[in-house]
N, CA, C and O atoms as a MOPAC input file, in Angstrom:
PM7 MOZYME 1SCF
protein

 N      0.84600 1    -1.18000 1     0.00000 1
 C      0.00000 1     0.00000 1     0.00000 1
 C      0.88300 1     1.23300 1     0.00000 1
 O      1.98600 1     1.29700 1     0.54200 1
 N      0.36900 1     2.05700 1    -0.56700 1
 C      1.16800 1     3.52600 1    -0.96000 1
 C      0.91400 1     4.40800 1     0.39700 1
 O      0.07000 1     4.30700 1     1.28700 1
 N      1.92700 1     5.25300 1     0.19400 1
 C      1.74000 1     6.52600 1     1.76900 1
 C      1.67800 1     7.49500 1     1.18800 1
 O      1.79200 1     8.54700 1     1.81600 1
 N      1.46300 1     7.51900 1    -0.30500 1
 C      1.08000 1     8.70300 1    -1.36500 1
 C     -0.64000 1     9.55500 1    -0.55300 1
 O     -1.37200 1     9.23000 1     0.38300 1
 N     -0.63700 1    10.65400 1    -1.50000 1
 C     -2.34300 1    11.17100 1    -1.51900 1
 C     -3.06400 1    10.32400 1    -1.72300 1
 O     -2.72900 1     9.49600 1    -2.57100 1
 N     -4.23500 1    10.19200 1    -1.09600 1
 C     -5.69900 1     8.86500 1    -2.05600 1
 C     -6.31100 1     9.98500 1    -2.66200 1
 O     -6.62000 1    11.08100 1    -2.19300 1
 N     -6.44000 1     9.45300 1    -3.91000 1
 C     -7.55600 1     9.71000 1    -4.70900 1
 C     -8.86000 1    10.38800 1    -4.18200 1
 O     -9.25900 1    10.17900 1    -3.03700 1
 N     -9.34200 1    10.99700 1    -4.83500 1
 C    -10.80300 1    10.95600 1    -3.90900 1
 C    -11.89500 1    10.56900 1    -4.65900 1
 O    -12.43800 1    11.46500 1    -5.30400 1
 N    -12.47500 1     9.15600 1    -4.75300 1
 C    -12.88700 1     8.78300 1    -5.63300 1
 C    -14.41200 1     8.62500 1    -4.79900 1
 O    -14.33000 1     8.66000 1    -3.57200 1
 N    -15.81800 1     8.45200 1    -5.41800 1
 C    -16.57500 1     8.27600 1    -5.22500 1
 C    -17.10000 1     6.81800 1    -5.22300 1
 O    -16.82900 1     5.91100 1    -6.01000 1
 N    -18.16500 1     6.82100 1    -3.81900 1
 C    -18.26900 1     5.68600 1    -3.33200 1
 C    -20.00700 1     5.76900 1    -3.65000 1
 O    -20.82000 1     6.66600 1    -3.42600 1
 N    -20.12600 1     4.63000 1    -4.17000 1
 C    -21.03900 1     4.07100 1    -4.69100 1
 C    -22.16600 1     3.35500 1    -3.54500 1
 O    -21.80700 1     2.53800 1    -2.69700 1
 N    -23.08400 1     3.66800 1    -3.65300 1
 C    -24.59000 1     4.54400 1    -4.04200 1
 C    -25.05500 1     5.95300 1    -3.99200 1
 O    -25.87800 1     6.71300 1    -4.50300 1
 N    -23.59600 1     5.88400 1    -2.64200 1
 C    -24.58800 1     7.67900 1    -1.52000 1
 C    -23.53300 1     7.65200 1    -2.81000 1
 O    -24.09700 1     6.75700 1    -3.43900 1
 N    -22.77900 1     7.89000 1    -3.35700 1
 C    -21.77900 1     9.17500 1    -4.20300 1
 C    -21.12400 1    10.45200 1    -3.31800 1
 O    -21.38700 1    11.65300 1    -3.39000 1
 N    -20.27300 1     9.81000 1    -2.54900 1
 C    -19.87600 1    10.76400 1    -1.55000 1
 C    -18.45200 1    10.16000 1    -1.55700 1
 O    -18.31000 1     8.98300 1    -1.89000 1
 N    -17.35700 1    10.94700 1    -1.18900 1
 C    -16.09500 1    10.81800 1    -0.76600 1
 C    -15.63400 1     9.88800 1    -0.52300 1
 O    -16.50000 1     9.35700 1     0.17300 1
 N    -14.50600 1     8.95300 1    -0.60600 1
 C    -14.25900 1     7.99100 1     0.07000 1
 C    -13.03800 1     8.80200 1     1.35500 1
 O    -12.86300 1     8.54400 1     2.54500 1
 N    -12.32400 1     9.93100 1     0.35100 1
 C    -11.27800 1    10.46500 1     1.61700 1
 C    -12.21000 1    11.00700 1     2.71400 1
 O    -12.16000 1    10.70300 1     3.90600 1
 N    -13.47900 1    12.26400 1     1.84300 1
 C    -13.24300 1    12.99000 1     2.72400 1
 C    -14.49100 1    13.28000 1     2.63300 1
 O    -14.84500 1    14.45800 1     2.69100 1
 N    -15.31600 1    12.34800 1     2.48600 1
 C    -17.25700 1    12.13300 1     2.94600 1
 C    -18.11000 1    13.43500 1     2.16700 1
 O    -19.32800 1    13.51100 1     2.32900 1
 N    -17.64700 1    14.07600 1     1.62800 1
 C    -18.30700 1    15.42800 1     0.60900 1
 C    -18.99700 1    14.53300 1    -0.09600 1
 O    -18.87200 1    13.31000 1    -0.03500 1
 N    -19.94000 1    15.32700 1    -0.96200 1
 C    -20.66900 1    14.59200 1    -1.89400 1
 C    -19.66400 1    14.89200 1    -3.07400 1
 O    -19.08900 1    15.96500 1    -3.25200 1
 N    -19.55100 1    13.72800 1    -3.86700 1
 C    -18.92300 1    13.38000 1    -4.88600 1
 C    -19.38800 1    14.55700 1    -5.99000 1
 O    -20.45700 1    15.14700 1    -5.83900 1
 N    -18.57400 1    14.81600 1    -7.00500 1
 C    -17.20700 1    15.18800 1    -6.96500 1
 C    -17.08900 1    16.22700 1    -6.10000 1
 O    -17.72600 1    17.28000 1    -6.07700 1
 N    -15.95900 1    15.72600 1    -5.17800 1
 C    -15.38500 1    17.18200 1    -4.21000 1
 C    -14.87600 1    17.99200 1    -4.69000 1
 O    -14.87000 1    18.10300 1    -5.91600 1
 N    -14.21200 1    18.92300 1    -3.79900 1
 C    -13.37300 1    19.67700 1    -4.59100 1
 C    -12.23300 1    19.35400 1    -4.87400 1
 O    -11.75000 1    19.92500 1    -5.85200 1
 N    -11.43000 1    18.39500 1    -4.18500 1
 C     -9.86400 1    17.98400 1    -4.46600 1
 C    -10.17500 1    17.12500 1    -6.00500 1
 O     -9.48400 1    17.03000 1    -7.01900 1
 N    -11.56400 1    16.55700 1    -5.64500 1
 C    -12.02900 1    15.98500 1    -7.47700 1
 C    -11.73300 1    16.45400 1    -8.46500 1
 O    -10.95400 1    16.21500 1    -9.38700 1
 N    -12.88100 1    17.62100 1    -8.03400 1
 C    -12.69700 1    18.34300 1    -9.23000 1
 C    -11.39800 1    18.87900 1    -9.22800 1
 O    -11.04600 1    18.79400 1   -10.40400 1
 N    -10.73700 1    19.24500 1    -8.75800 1
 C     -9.49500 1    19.86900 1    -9.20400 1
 C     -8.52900 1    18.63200 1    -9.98600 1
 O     -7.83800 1    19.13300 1   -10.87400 1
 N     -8.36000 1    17.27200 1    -9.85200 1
 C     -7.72300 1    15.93300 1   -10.21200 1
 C     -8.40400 1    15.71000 1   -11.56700 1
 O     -7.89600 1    15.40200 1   -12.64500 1
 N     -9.85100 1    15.97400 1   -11.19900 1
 C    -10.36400 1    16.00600 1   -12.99100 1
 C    -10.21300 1    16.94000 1   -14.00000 1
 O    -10.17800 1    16.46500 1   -15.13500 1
 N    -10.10500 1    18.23800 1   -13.88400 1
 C     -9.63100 1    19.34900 1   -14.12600 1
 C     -8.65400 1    19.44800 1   -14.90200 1
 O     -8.60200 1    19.90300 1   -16.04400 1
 N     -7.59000 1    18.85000 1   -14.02300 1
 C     -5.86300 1    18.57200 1   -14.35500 1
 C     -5.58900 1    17.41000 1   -15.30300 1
 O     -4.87000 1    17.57500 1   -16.28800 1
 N     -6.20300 1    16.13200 1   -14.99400 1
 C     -6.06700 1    14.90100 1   -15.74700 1
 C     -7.44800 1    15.30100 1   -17.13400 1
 O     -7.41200 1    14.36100 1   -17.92800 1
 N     -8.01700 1    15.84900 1   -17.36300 1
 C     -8.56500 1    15.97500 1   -18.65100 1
 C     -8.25600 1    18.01600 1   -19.25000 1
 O     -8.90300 1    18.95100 1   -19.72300 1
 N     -7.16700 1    17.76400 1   -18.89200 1
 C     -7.15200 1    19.99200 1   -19.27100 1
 C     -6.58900 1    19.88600 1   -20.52000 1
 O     -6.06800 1    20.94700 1   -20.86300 1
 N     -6.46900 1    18.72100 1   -21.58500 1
 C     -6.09500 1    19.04700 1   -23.06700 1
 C     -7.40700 1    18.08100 1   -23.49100 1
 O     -7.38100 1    17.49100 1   -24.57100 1
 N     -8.53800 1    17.95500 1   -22.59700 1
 C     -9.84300 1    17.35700 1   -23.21900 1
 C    -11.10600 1    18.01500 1   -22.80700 1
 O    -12.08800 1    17.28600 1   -22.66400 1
 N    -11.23400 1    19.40900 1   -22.57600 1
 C    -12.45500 1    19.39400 1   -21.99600 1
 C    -13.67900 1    18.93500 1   -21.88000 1
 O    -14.37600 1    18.80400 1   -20.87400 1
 N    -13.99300 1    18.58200 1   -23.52900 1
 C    -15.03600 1    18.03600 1   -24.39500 1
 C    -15.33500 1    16.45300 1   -23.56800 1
 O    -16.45200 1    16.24700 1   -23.09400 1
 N    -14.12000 1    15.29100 1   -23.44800 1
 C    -13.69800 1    14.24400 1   -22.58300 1
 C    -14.56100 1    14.22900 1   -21.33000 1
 O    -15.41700 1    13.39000 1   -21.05000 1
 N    -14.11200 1    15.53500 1   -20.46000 1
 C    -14.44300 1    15.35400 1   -19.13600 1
 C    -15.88300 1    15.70500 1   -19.02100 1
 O    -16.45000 1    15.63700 1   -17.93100 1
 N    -16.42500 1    16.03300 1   -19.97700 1
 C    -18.02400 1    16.90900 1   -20.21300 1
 C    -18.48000 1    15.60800 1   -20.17700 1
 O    -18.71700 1    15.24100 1   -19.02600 1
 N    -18.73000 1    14.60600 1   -21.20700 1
 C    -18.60200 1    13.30200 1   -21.28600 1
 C    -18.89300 1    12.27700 1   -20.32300 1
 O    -19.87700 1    11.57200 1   -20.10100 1
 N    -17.29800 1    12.44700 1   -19.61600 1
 C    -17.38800 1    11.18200 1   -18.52200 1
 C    -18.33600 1    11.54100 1   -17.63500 1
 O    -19.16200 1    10.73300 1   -17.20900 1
 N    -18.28300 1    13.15800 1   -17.17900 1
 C    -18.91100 1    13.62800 1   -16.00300 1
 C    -20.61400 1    13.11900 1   -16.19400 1
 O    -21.32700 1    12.93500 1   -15.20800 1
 N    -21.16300 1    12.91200 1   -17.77300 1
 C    -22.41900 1    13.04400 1   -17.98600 1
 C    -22.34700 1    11.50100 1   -17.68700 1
 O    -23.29700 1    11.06100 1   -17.03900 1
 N    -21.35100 1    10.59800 1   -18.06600 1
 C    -21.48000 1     9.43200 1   -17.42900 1
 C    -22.06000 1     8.89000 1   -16.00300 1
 O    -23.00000 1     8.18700 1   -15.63400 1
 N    -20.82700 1     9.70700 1   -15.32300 1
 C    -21.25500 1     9.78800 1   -13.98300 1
 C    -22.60400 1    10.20300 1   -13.37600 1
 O    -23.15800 1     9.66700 1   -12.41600 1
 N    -22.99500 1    11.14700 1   -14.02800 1
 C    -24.38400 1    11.87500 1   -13.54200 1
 C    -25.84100 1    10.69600 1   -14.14600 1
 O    -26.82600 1    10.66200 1   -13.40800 1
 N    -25.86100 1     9.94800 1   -15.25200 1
 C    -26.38700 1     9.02200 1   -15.48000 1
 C    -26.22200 1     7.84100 1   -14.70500 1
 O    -27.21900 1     7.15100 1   -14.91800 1
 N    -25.35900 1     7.19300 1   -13.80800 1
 C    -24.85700 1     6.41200 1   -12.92800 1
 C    -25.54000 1     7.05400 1   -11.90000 1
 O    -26.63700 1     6.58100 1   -11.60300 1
 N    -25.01000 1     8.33000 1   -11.10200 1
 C    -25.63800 1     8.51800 1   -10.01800 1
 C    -27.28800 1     8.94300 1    -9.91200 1
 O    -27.77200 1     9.49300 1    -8.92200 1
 N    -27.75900 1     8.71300 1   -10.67300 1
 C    -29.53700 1     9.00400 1   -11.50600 1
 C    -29.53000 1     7.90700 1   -11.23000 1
 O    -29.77400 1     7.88700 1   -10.02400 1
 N    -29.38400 1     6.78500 1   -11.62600 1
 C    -29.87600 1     5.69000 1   -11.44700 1
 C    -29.72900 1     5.16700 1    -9.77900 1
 O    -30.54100 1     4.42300 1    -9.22900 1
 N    -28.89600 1     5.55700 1    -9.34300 1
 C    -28.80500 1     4.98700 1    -7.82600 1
 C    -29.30400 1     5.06600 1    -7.53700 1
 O    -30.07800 1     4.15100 1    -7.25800 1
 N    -29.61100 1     7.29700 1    -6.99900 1
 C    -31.10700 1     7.69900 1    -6.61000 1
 C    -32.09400 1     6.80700 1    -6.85500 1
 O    -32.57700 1     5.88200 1    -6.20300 1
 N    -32.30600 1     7.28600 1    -7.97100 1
 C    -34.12400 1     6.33200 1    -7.96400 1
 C    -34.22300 1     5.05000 1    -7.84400 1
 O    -35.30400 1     4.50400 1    -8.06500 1
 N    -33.32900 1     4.47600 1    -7.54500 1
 C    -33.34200 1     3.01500 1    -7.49400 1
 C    -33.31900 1     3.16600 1    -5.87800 1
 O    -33.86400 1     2.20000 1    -5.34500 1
 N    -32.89500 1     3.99600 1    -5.09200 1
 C    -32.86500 1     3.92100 1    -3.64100 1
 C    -33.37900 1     4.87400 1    -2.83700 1
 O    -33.32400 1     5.00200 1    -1.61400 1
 N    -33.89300 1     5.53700 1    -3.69000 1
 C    -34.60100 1     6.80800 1    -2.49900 1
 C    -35.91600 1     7.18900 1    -2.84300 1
 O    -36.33800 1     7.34200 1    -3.98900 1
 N    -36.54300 1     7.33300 1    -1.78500 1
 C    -38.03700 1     7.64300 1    -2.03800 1
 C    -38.04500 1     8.77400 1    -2.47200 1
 O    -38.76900 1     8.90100 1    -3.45900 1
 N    -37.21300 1    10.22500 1    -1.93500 1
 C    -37.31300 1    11.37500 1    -1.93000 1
 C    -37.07700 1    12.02000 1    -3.90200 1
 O    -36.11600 1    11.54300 1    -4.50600 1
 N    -37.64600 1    12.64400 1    -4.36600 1
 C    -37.24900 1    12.92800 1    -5.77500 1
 C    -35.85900 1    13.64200 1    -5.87000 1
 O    -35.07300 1    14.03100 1    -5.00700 1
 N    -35.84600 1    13.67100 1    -7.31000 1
 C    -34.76300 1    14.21500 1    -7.42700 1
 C    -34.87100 1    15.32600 1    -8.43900 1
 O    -35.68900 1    15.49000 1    -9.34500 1
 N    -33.34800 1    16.38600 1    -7.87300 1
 C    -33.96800 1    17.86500 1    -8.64500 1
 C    -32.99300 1    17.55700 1    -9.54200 1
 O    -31.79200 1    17.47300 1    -9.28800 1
 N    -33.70800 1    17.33000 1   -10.96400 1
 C    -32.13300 1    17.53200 1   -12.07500 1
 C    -31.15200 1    18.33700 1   -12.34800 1
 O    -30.00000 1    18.18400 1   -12.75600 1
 N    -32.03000 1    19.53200 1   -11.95100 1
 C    -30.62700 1    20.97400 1   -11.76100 1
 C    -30.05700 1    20.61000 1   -11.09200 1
 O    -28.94100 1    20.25100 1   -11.46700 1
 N    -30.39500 1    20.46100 1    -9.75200 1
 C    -29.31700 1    20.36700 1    -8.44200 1
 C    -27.73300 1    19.15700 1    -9.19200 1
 O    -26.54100 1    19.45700 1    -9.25400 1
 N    -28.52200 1    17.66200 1    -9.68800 1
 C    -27.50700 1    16.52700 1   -10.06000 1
 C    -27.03600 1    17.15700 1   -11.40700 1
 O    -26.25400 1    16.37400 1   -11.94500 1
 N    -27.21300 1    18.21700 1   -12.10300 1
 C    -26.37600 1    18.65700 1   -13.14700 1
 C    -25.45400 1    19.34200 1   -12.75200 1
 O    -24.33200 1    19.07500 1   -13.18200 1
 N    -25.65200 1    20.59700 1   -11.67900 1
 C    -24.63200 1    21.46400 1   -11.47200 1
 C    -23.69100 1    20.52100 1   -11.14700 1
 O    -22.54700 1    20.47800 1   -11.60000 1
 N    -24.34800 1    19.51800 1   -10.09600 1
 C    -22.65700 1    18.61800 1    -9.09800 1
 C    -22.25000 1    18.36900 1    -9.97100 1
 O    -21.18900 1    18.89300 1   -10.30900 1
 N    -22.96900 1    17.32900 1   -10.87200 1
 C    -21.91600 1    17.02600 1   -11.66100 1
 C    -21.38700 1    17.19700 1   -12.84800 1
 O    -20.38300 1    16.64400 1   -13.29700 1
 N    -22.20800 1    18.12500 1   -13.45600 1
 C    -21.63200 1    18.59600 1   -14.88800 1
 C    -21.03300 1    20.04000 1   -14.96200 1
 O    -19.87600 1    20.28600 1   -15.30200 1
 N    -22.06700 1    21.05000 1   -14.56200 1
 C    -22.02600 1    21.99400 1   -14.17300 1
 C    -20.92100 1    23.00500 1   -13.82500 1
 O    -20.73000 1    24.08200 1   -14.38900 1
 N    -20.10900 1    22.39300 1   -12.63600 1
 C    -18.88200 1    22.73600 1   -12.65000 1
 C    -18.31600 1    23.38000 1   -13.41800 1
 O    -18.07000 1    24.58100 1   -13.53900 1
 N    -17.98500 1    21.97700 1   -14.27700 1
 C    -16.92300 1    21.67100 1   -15.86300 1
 C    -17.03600 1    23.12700 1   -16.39100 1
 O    -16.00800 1    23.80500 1   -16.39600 1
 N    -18.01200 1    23.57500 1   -16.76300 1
 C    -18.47000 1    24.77000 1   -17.52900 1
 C    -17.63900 1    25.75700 1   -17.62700 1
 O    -17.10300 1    26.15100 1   -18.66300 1
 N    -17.43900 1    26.42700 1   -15.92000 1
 C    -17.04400 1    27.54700 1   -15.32100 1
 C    -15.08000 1    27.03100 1   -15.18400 1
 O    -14.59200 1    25.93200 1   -14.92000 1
 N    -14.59900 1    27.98000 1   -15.40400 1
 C    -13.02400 1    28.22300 1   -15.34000 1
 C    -12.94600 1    27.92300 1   -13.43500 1
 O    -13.60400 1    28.42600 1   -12.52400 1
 N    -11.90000 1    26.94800 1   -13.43200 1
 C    -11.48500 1    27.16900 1   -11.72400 1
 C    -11.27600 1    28.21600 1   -10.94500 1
 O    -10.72200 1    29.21800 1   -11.39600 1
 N    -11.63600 1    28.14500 1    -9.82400 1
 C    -11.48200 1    29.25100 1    -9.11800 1
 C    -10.17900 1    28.90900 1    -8.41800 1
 O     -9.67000 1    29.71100 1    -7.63500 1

């Protein structure tokens, strides 16, 4: 096992942190996705819509409560859009 940084990868159903319990993508995320797709933006638009179709399906497969599509676009697409702060 490494004594490197972990990843901060999202944990599957809630979609929340594995480092650091935020709802997925955090910010150390987004900044790792940012960096590892910054000669693809088009790429990370993509995967992210991946992701957001993945975490759509969890929801409704596990929660009674609805879901706001704005809210699961900004997390996870949304971002991408806007230049880092």
């Amino acid at each position: 096992m490494s004594g490197g940084p972990r990843r901060h990868v999202a944990a599957r159903p809630a979609w929340r942190c594995r480092v650091c319990a935020a709802p997925w993508p955090c910010q150390p995320a987004k900044l790792a996705l940012r960096t590892e797709y910054a000669d693809d933006p088009v790429g990370l638009s993509v995967y992210l819509c991946a992701v957001l179709h993945e975490a759509a399906g969890d929801w409704l497969r596990l929660r009674a409560t609805p879901l706001d599509p704005a809210e699961l676009f900004h997390r996870f697409v949304g971002w991408a859009r806007s230049p880092p702060r």
